[in-house]
C-alpha positions as CSV (number, residue, x, y, z in Angstrom):
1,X,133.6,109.1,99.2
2,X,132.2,112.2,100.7
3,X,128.8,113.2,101.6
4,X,127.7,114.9,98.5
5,X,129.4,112.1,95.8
6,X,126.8,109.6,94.3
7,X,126.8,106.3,95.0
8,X,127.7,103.9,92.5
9,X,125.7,101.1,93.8
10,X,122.3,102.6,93.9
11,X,120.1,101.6,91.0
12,X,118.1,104.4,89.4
13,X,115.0,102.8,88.0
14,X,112.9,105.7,86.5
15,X,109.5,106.3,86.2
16,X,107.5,103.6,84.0
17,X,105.5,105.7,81.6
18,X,101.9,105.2,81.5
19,X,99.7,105.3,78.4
20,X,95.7,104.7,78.9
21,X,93.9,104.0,75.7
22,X,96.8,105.5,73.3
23,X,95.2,106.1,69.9
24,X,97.8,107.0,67.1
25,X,100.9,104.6,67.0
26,X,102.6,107.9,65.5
27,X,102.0,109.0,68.9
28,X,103.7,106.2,71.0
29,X,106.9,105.7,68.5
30,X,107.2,109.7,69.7
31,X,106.4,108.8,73.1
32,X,109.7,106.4,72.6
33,X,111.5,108.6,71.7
34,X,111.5,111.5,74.4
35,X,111.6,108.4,76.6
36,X,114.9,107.8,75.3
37,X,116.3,111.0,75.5
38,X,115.9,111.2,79.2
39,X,116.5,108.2,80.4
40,X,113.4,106.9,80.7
41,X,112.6,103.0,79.2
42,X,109.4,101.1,80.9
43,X,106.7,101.9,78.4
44,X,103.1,100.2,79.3
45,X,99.8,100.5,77.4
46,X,96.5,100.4,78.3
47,X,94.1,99.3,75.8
48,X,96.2,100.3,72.5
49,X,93.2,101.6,69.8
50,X,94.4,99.6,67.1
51,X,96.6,97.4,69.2
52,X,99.8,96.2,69.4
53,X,102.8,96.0,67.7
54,X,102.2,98.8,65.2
55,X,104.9,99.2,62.5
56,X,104.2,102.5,62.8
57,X,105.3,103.4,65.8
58,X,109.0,102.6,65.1
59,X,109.0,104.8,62.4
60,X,107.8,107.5,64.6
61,X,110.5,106.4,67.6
62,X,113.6,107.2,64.7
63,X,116.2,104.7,66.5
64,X,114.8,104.7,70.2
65,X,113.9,100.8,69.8
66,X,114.1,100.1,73.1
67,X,111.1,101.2,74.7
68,X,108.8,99.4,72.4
69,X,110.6,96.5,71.7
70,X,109.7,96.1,75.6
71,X,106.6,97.7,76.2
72,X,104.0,95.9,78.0
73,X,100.3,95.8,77.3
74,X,97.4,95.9,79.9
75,X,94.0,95.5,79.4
76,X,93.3,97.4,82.0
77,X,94.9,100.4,84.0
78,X,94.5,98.2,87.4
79,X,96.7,95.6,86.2
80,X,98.8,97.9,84.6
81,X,99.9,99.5,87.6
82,X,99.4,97.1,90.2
83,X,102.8,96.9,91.6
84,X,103.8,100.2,91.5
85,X,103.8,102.2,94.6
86,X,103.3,105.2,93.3
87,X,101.6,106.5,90.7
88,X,100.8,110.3,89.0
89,X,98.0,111.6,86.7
90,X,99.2,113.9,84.3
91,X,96.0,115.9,83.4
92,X,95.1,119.6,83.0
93,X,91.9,118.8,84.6
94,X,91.8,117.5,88.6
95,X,88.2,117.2,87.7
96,X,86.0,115.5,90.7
97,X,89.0,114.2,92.4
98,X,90.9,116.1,96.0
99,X,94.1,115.0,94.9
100,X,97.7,117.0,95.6
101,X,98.3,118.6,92.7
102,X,102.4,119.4,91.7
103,X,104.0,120.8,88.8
104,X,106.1,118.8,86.7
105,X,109.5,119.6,88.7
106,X,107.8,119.4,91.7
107,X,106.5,115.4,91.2
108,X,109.8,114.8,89.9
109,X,111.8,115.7,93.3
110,X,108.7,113.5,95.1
111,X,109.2,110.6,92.8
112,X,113.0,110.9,92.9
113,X,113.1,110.4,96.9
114,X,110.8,107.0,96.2
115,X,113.2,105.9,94.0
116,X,115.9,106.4,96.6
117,X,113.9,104.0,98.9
118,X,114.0,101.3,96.1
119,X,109.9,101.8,95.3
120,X,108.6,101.8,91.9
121,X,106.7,104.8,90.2
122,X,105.0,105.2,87.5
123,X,103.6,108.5,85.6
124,X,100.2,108.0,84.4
125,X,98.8,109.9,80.9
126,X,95.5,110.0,79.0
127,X,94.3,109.2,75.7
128,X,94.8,111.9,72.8
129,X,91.0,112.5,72.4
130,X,90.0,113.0,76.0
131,X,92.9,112.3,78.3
132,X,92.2,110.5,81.9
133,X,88.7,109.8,82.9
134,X,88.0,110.1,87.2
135,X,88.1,106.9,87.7
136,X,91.5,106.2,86.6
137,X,92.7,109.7,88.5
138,X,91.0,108.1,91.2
139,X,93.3,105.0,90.9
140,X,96.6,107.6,91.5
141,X,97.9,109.4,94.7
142,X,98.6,112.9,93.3
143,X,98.2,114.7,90.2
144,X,100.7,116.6,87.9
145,X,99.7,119.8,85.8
146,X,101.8,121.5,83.5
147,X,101.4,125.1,84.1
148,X,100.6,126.1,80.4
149,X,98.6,128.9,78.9
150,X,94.9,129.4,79.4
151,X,94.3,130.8,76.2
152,X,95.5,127.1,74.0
153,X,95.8,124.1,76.7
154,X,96.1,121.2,74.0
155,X,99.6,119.9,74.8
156,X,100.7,117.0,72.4
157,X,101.1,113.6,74.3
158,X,104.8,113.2,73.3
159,X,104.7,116.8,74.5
160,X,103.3,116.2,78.1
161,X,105.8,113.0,78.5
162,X,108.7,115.3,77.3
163,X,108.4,117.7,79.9
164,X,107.9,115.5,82.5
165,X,110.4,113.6,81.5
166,X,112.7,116.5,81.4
167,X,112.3,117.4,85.1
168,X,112.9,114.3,86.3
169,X,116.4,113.6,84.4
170,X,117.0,117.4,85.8
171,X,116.1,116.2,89.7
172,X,118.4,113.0,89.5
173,X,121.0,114.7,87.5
174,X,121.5,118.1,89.7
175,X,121.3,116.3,93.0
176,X,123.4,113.7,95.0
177,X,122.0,110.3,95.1
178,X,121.6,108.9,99.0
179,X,119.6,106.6,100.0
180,X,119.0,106.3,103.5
181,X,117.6,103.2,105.4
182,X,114.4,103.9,107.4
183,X,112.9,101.5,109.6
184,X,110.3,102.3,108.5
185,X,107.5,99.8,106.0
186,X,107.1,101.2,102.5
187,X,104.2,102.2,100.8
188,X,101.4,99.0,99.7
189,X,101.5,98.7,96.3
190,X,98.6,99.3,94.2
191,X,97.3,95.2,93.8
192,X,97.5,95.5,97.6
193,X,95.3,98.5,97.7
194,X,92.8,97.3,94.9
195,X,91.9,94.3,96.5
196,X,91.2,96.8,99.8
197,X,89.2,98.7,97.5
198,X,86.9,95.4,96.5
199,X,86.8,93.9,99.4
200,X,85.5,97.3,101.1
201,X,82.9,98.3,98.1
202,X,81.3,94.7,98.0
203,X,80.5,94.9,101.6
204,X,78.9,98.2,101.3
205,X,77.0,97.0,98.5
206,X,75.6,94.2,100.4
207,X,75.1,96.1,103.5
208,X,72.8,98.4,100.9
209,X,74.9,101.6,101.2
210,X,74.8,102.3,98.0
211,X,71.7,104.2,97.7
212,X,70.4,105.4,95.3
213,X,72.1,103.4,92.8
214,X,72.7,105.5,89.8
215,X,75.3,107.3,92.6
216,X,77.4,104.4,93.0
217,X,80.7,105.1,90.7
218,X,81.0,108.7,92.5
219,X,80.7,107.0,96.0
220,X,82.8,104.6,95.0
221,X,85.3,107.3,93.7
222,X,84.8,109.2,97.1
223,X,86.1,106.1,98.9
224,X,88.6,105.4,97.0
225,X,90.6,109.0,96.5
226,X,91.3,109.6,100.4
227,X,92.2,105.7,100.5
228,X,94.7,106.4,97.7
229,X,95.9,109.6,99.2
230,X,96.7,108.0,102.5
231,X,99.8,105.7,100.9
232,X,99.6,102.8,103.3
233,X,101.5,100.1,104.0
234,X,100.7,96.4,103.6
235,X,100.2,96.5,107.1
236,X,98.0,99.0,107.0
237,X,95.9,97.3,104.3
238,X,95.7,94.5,105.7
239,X,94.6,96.1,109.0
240,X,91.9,97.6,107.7
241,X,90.8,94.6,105.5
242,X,90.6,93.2,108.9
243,X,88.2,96.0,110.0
244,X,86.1,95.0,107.3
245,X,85.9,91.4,107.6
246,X,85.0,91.8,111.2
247,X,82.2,94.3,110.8
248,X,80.9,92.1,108.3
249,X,80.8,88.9,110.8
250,X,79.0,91.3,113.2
251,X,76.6,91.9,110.9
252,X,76.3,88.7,110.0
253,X,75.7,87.4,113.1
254,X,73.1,90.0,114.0
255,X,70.9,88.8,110.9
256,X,71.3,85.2,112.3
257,X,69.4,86.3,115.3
258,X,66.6,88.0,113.6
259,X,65.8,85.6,111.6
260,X,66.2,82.9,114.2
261,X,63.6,85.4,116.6
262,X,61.7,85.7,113.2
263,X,61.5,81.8,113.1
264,X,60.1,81.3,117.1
265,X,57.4,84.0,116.5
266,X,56.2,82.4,113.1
């Protein structure tokens, strides 16, 4: 086997597409179906509108079964992505967020060389009414913007997923497939890097940081974006949730001796 022939061993696992708070089942049996004609088969959803299984959908999907006979539901979009390593917003609109943003093509070729490292990805996408909120951008580590029009920027949601879904099957399809062993530790996945998230924001909240109150969620999204952006590993996570757990001893141990000083002067 030369250089440039695929391997035959590697497994390909694609992209698991994303939908937060999906509305129309119409919409998700289409959704199925450009799925299918890529390649692509790990549907989850967030918070279905009318819930799920919707007869509808199938209808919608004409023949591609498969990715809704299997989909997975989430209440939330935490749980829904927890162990993926890496995930993408697809939104117009960056909004409040300093997050890489790549063209279609371009996420594919980053997403495509996770894959070769045996990760899992995930492409995120919004609601038909309002697409993705900051905080759930703020959950991702880069953002992907179809370069459409300024004049008419409503893109169908089957739309969005087909292009996307079109660059990746181009990327894996018009490249070699190698896979190269780093010693080096992957990326934390994103359970890993919620509970950082938690454990960090509920010791600023008792050490009072959150002032005044009513800014809270965009501190809390200001935390968590460069966190997100920096991809560490579970080493690194758990490094840091060291960091935290020692500060908050300190401090800790610094009240003790106030109020014991309080205590000999009373």
């Amino acid at each position: 086997m030369t250089a440039d022939t695929p391997s035959q061993d590697i497994v390909r696992t694609p992209p698991c597409v994303i939908l937060n708070a999906p509305q129309l089942a119409e919409n998700i049996g289409s959704v199925a179906r450009v799925m299918a004609n890529f390649g692509l088969y790990e549907l989850r959803l967030v918070n279905p509108r009318d819930g799920w299984p919707q007869e509808r959908a199938w209808a919608s999907a004409s023949g591609a079964n498969w990715p809704l006979d299997d989909a997975k539901v989430f209440d939330t979009l935490a749980e829904a992505i927890a162990d993926l390593h890496l995930v993408y917003a697809t939104t117009a609109r960056p909004r409040e967020t300093r997050l890489p943003v790549y063209t279609p093509r371009e996420s594919a070729g980053h997403l495509a060389e996770e894959v070769d490292q045996g990760r899992k990805v995930g492409l995120l996408f919004g609601g038909e009414r309002a697409g993705l909120e900051t905080d759930d951008i703020a959950l991702c580590q880069a953002i992907v913007s179809i370069p459409i029009d300024e004049r008419f920027r409503s893109l169908n949601l089957a739309q969005a997923v087909s292009i996307n879904a079109y660059e990746w099957k181009m990327t894996v399809d018009d490249r070699p497939w190698k896979k190269f062993e780093l010693n080096v530790e992957g990326p934390a996945d994103q359970a890993a890097m919620m509970g950082l998230y938690e454990h960090l924001e509920g010791e600023l909240d008792k050490a009072g940081f959150y002032h005044p109150p009513e800014k809270k969620p965009s501190m809390v999204r200001n935390l968590r974006v460069p966190l997100a952006r920096a991809r560490l590993t579970d080493q690194e996570v758990r490094t840091f949730r060291g960091v935290i757990t020692a500060l908050s001893k300190g401090r800790g141990r610094v009240l003790a001796k106030l109020a014991q000083k309080a205590a000999k002067e009373d």
